[in-house]
N, C-alpha and C positions, 0 to 999 in steps of 0.2 A: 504494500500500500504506500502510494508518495503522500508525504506529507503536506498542505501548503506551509511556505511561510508567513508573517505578521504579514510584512511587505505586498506579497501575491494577494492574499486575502483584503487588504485596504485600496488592491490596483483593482480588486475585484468587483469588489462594494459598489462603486457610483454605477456600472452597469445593470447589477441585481438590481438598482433601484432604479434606473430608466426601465428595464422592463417591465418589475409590477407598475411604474405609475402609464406606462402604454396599455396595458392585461387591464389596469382597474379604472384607470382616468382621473386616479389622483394618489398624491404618496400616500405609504402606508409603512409606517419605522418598524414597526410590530414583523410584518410578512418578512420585510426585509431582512432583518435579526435572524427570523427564524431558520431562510433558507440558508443566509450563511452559516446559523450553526449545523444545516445537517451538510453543507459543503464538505465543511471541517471536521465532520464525523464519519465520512466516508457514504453516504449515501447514496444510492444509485436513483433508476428510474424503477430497477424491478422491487429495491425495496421501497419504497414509497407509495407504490402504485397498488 
């Protein structure tokens, strides 16, 4: 499993959050958070799904 770094993960961020605010039509800090921590947890599509 690769790890991100602090760095990868903050270069990550402002994209997680143009996409939910495109997906919902407005930010949302909460989704944002979330998905990065399961980024950072290794989650896939099949486990989430």
């Amino acid at each position: 499993m690769a790890y991100l770094t602090r760095k990868e993960i903050d270069e990550m961020k402002p994209e997680i959050e143009k996409a939910v605010n495109k997906f919902l039509g407005f930010a949302e800090p909460a989704i944002v958070t979330t998905a990065v921590n399961c980024i950072v947890s290794g989650y896939d599509k099949r486990k989430t799904a």
